[in-house]
N, C-alpha and C positions, 0 to 999 in steps of 0.2 A: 243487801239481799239479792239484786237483782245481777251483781257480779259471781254469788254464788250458784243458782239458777245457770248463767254463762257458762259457768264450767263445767257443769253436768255434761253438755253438749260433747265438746269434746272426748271428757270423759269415756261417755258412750262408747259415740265415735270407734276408742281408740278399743274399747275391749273388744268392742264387735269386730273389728279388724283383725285383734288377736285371735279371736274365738276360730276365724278360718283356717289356721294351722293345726289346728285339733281335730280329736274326728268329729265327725258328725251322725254316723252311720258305721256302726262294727257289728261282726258276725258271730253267730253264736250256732254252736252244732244242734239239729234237731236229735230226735231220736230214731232215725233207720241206720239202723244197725250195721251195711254195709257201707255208707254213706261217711259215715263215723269210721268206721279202719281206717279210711282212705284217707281223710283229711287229719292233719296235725293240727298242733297249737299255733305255729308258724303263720297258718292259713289267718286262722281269726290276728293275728299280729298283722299280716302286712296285706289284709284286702279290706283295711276300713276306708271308709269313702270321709275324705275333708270336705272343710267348706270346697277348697280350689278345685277338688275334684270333680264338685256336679259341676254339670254345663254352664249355670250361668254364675261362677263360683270368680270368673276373673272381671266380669261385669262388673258387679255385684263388689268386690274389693278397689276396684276404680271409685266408685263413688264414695263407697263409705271413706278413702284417703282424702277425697278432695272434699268431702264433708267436714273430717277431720282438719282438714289443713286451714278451709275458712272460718271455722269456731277455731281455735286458733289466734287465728290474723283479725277473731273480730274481740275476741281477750284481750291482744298486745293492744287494737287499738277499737277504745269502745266506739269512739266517733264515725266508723263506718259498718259498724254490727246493723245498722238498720236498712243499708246500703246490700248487704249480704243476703241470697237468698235461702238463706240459713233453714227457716222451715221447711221449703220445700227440698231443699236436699236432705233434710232426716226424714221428712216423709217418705223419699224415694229409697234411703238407705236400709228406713226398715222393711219395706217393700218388698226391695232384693234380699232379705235377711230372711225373709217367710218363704223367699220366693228359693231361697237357698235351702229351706230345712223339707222343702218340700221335695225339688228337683233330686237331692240325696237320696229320698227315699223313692222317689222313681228309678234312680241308677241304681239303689239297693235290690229293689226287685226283680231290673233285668239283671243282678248279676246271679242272684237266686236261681234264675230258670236255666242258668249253665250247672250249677253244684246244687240238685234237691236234697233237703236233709239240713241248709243251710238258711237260718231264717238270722237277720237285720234288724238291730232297734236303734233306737235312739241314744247317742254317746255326751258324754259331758262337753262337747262341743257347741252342740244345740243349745244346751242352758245357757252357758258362758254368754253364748249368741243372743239367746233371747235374754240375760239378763241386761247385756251392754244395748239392745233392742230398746226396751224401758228405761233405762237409764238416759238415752238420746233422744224419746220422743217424749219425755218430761222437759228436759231440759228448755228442749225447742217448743214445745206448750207453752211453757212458762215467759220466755221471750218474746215469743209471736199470739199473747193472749187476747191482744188487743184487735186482731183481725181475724178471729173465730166466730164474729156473729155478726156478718153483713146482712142487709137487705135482699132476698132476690126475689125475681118474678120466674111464674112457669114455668120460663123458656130457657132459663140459666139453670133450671134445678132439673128440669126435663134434659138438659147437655150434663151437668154434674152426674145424674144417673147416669146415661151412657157411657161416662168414661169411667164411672165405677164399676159396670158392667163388664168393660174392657181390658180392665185391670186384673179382675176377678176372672173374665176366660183365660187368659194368659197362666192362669194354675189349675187349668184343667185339663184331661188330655185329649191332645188333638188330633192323635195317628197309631195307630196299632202297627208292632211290627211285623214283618210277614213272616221271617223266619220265627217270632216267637209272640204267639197270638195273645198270650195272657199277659206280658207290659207293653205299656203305652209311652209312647211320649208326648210330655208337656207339650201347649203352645212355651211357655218360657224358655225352652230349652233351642228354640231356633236361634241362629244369631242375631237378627234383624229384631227380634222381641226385643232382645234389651231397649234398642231405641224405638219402641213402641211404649218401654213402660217409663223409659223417659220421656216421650213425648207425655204420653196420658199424665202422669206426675204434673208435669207444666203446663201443660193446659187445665187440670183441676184448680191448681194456683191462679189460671189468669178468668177462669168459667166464674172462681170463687168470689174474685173482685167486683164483676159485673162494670168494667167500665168500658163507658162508649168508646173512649180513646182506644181501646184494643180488640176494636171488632176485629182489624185483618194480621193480629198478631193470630190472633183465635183460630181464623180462618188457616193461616201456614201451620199452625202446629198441627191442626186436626187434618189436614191434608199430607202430613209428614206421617199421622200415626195410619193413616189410611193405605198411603204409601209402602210403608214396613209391615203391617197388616197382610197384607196380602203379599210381600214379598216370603214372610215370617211361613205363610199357606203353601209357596210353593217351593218351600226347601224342604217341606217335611213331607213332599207326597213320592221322595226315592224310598224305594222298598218299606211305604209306610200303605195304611190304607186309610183313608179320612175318619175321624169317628165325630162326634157329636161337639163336641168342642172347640171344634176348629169355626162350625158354622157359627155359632153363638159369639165367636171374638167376631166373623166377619162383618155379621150386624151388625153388633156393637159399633165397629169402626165405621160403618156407613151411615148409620143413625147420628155419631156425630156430629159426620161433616154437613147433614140434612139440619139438625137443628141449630149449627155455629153459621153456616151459609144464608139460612133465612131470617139471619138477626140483621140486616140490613147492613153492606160492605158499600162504602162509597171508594172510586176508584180515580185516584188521583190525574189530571190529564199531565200528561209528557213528553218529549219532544220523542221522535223515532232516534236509537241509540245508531250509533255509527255498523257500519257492515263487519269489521274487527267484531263488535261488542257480538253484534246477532249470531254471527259464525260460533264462539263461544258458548254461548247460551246452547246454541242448537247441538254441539259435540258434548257438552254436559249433562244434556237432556239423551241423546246418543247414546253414552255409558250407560246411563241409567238401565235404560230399556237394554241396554246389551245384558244386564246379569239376568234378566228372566229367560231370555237364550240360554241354550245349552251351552257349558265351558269343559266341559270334561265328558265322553264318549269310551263306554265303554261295552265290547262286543264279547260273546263266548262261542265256545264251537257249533253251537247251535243256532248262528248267525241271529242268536238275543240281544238286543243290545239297550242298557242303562244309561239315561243321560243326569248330568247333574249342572243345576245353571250356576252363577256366581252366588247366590246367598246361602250356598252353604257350610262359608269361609266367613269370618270376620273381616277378612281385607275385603269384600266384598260388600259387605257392607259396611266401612268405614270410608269406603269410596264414594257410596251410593250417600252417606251423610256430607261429605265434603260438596260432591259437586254442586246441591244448591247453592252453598257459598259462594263456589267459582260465580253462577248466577247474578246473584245480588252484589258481589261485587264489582262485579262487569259492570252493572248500570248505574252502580252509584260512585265507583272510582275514575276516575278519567287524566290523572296525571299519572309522570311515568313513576318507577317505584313504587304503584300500588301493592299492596299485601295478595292483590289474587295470583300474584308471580308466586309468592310462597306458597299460598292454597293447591296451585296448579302443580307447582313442585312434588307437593307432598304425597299428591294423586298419581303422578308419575310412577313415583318410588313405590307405593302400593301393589301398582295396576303389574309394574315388574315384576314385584316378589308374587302374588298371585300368580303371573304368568310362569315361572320359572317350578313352581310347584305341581304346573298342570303334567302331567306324561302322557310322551308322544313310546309305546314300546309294545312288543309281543312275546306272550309265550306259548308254554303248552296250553292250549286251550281258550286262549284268552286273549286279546288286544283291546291297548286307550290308546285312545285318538284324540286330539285337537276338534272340540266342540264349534262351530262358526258364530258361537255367542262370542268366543275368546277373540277370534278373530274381528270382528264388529267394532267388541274393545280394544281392543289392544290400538284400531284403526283413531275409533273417539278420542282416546287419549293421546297418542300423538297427536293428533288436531288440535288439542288443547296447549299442549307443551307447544309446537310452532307458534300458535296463536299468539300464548303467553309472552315471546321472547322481544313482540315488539315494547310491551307493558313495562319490560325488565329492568331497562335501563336506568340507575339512578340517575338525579337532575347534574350532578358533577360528580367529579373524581381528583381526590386529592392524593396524590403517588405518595407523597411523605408520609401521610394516613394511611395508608391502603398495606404498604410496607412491614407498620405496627400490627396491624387487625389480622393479617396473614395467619398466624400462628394460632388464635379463638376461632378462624373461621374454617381449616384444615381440621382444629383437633375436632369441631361438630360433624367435619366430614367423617374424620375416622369411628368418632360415633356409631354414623349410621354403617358404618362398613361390617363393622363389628355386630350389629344389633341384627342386620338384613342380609349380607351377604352370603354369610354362613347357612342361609336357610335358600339360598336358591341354589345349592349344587352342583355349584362350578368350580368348587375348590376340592384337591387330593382329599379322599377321606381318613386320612389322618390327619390334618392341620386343619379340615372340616370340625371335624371332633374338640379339637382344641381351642376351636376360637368360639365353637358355639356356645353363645351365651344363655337363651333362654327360646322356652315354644312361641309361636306367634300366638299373639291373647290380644285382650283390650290392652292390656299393661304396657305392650312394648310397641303395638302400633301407635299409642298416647305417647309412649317417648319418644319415638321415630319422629312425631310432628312436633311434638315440642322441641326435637334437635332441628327440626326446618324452621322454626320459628325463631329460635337462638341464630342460626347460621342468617338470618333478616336481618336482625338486631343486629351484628358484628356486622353485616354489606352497607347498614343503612350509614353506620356510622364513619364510612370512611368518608364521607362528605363534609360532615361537619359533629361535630357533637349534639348531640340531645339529650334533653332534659329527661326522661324517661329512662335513665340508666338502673333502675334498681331491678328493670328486668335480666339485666345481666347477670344477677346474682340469683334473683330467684328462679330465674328455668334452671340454671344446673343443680340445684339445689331439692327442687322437682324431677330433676331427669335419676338423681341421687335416691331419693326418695324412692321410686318406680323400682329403678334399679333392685336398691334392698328390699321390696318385697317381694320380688324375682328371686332374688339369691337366699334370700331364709326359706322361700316355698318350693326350690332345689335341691338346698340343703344337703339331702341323702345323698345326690347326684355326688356333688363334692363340686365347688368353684373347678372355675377353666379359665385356661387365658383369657380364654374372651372377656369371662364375666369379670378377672382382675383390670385387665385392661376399658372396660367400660367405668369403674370406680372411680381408675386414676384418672382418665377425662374428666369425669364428672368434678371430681375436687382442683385439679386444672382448671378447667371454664369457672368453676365457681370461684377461684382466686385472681384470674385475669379480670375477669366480672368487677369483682370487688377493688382490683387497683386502673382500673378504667373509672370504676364510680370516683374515687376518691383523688382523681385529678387527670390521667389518661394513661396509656400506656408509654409515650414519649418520656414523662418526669420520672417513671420509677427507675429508682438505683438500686442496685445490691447491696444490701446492709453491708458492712463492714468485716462486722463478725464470717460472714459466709462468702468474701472474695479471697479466692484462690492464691492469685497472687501477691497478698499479705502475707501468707504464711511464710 
C-alpha cells in the first residue's frame, strides 16, 4: 500500500509539469463592436498565457522537476525515501502551482489593458495543473503522515503563523503600474520571491519540527527570507508604485526573524578564520549589497533618469543565493580543492553574463549607462575569483590522469559556452542566432552550475579516483533533463545548433560518466564491431 501512495508523488509531480506547456490563460473577444473587427481568431490562438509564461512559471518548473526526480530516486530506492525531503518539496511545488494560476491571471489582465474588448479565463491548463496539484500533495500526505501532528508551544505556532503570512503576501499585489493604474503586480512575480517562497517553504518544515538542535538553522533561513524580502521590495518599485501588499510581506518577514531570534541561539566559540577566509566573506558580503545599487541607468531628453539595481534579473539573484555559500564555505573548508573554488567559479560566470547584458548606448532621445552598483560588482567579484585561485589547487596532479579527463572537462566547457555565451553579445548576429540555445531562466542558470559542478567532478579526479562516481552520470543526465524542458517549451522557436549541440554534450558526459564509473577512462576499448580499421 505504502509503495502505492509513493507513486502518486511522482505521479503528480509529473503532470503538473506537464500541465505548464498548456495554457493557462486564453482570450475570448468581449462585445465592443469595434474591438471585435479588429481582432481575429489568430489573436485568441496565439496570445494564451502558459504555465512558462507568468513570471514565476520557470521557478516554479525547477522545482516541480526536482520534486519529480527525488520521488523517483525514493521509488528505485525505498531505503532513502525518508532521507528525502520529499514533503516539503510538494509543499513547495504546489505552492508555485497556485502561485502559477494566479500570477497568469495577473499577466492576463495587463495584457487586457492593451486590447479592451478582450477579456481572459481560465484554460484546461489550470485544471491539468491543479489536478497533478492533488494528486502530489496526497501522495506526499500519505508518506509524510507520520509527522503532521507535533507538539508545539506559542512561540513555534506564533513563527508558523508568520511565515504563513509570508507565503500568502507573496499572492498579493504589491505595486501598481504607472503606465497602466488598473493591474498590479504580484509580490510573486519579483525574481528574488521565488527564493523567499523557498526559504518560507523550509523554514515551515524546520518551525514545524520544534527541535532545539535547529535553532540556528532557523535563524539563517529566516534571515535569508528576510533578505530576498526586501530585495523582492526593491525591484518592483521601477515604474511601480507600492500598494498594500508589499507592506504586509515586509512584516511578515520581520516578525519572523523577531520570533525565530528570541528562541534562544547559543553561538558556537571559534578560532578567528585566516585573512584569505575574512577578505572573502567581506567581497561576498560586497556583491550582496552591490545589487541594491543601481546596475543599469537610464536617462531621457528631459535629463529623467530611471535606475534599476541587480534584483531585477535572475542572475542577480542566483548570485545573491550563491554567495552565502562562498561564506560558509570559506570557514568551514581549509584544504586546497575545496568546493568554494566551484561556488566562486560559478558566481563568476553569472556576475559576467549579468554584466554583458547591462547597455552602455544613445539615441534619439534617450541614453543607458553603466549603474556604479555594476561597477562595485563587478569589483566584489573579481575579489572573489583572485581570492579563490589560492583555494584552487588540487593536493596532486597526475599527467597520465589529467590526459584522460581532458576530453569530460573541455566538453562541460563547451557546455557552458553554448548555454552563456550566446547571450552576452559578442558573437556576429548570425551565428548569435544559431547557437542560441535558450532565455536566461532558473532552468539554465541551474544547468550552468550543475556544468560547474560536473567540470569539479572531472578536475577532482585527475588525482586519484573516488568513490562517489555516480555523479558523473547523473549531472549530465540532469543537465539533459533541464535541457529538454527548454527545448519542448521552444518548441515553436524550432531547435538551433546551439540547442542540438547542448544534447549531444549532454549524452557525451553522460556516457564518459558511465565508462569512468565502470572502470576508468584508461581501460575502455572500442568494441570491435565499431573499429575502423577491421573493416
Amino acid at each position: 500500500m505504502r509503495r502505492i501512495w509513493s507513486l502518486l508523488l511522482p505521479a503528480g509531480a509529473l503532470l503538473l509539469l506537464a500541465s505548464f506547456y498548456f495554457p493557462w490563460q486564453e482570450p475570448s473577444l468581449g462585445d465592443s463592436g469595434g474591438v471585435v473587427a479588429v481582432l481575429s481568431g489568430s489573436f485568441a490562438a496565439s496570445n494564451g498565457i502558459d504555465g512558462w509564461s507568468s513570471g514565476v512559471g520557470p521557478a516554479a518548473g525547477l522545482v516541480t522537476f526536482l520534486l519529480a526526480a527525488a520521488a523517483a530516486f525514493a521509488v528505485a530506492r525505498p531505503r532513502l525515501s525518508a532521507r528525502l525531503p520529499l514533503g516539503r518539496c510538494a509543499l513547495l511545488a504546489g505552492y508555485f502551482a497556485i502561485a502559477v494560476g494566479i500570477e497568469a491571471r495577473s499577466s492576463a489582465r495587463l495584457r487586457a489593458v492593451a486590447a479592451p474588448g478582450v477579456h481572459f479565463h481560465y484554460a484546461y491548463g489550470a485544471y491539468v495543473g491543479a489536478a497533478g496539484t492533488i494528486v502530489m500533495l496526497l501522495g506526499a500526505g500519505a508518506l509524510r503522515r507520520a509527522e503532521l501532528a507535533p507538539q508545539l508551544s506559542a512561540r513555534p505556532l506564533a513563527a508558523l503563523a508568520a511565515v504563513v503570512g509570508l507565503l500568502v503576501a507573496l499572492l498579493l499585489p504589491w505595486a501598481r503600474y504607472v503606465f497602466a493604474p488598473s493591474a498590479t503586480a504580484l509580490g510573486i512575480a519579483a525574481p528574488a520571491a521565488a527564493v523567499v517562497a523557498v526559504s518560507s517553504v523550509w523554514l515551515l518544515g524546520l518551525s514545524w519540527q520544534a527541535d532545539a538542535g535547529r535553532r540556528g538553522q532557523r535563524l539563517a533561513v529566516a534571515a535569508v527570507a528576510e533578505l530576498f524580502t526586501g530585495a523582492a521590495l526593491s525591484s518592483l518599485t521601477v515604474l511601480t508604485t507600492p500598494v498594500w501588499g508589499m507592506w504586509v510581506g515586509l512584516a511578515a518577514a520581520c516578525a519572523i526573524v523577531v520570533l525565530v531570534s528570541t528562541d534562544g541561539i547559543r553561538i558556537p566559540r571559534t578560532e578567528l578564520p585566516q585573512w584569505v577566509a575574512i577578505a572573502s566573506c567581506a567581497s561576498a558580503a560586497l556583491l550582496v549589497v552591490s545589487l541594491f545599487l543601481p546596475w543599469q541607468r537610464e536617462c531621457d531628453a528631459s535629463i529623467r533618469c530611471v535606475s534599476t539595481n541587480g534584483w531585477t534579473n535572475e542572475l542577480g539573484v542566483a548570485i545573491a543565493v550563491l554567495a552565502p555559500g562562498v561564506v560558509v564555505l570559506t570557514l568551514v573548508w581549509s584544504r586546497p580543492g575545496a568546493p568554494v573554488a566551484a561556488l566562486v567559479a560559478g558566481i563568476g560566470l553569472l556576475v559576467a553574463t549579468f554584466g554583458f547584458q547591462l547597455q552602455d548606448l544613445s539615441g534619439a532621445g534617450f541614453r543607458l549607462t553603466f549603474g556604479y552598483g555594476s561597477t562595485v560588482g563587478f569589483v566584489a567579484g573579481g575579489l572573489l575569483l583572485v581570492l579563490a585561485v589560492p583555494r584552487s589547487y588540487p593536493a596532486s596532479v597526475d599527467r597520465s590522469r589529467m590526459l584522460f579527463r581532458l576530453g569530460p572537462m573541455l566538453a562541460c566547457v563547451a557546455y557552458l559556452a553554448f548555454v552563456l555565451v550566446p547571450r552576452w553579445g559578442v558573437l556576429p548576429l548570425g551565428l548569435q542566432r544559431q547557437l542560441r540555445f535558450a532565455p536566461i531562466s532558473w532552468l539554465t542558470i541551474s544547468g550552468a552550475l550543475l556544468a560547474v559542478w560536473l567540470l569539479r567532478e572531472w578536475a577532482g579526479r585527475v588525482a586519484a579516483d573516488s568513490e562517489n562516481s555516480e555523479r558523473l552520470v547523473i549531472l549530465p543526465l540532469a543537465l539533459l533533463s533541464l535541457a529538454a524542458l527548454d527545448l519542448i517549451r521552444l518548441r515553436a522557436v524550432g531547435i538551433t545548433w546551439g540547442g542540438g549541440a547542448v544534447v549531444v554534450l549532454c549524452l557525451l558526459l553522460a556516457m564518459l560518466g558511465r565508462v569512468e564509473q565502470r572502470g576508468g577512462l584508461e581501460t575502455f576499448r572500442m568494441p570491435e564491431i565499431l573499429r575502423v580499421d577491421r573493416l
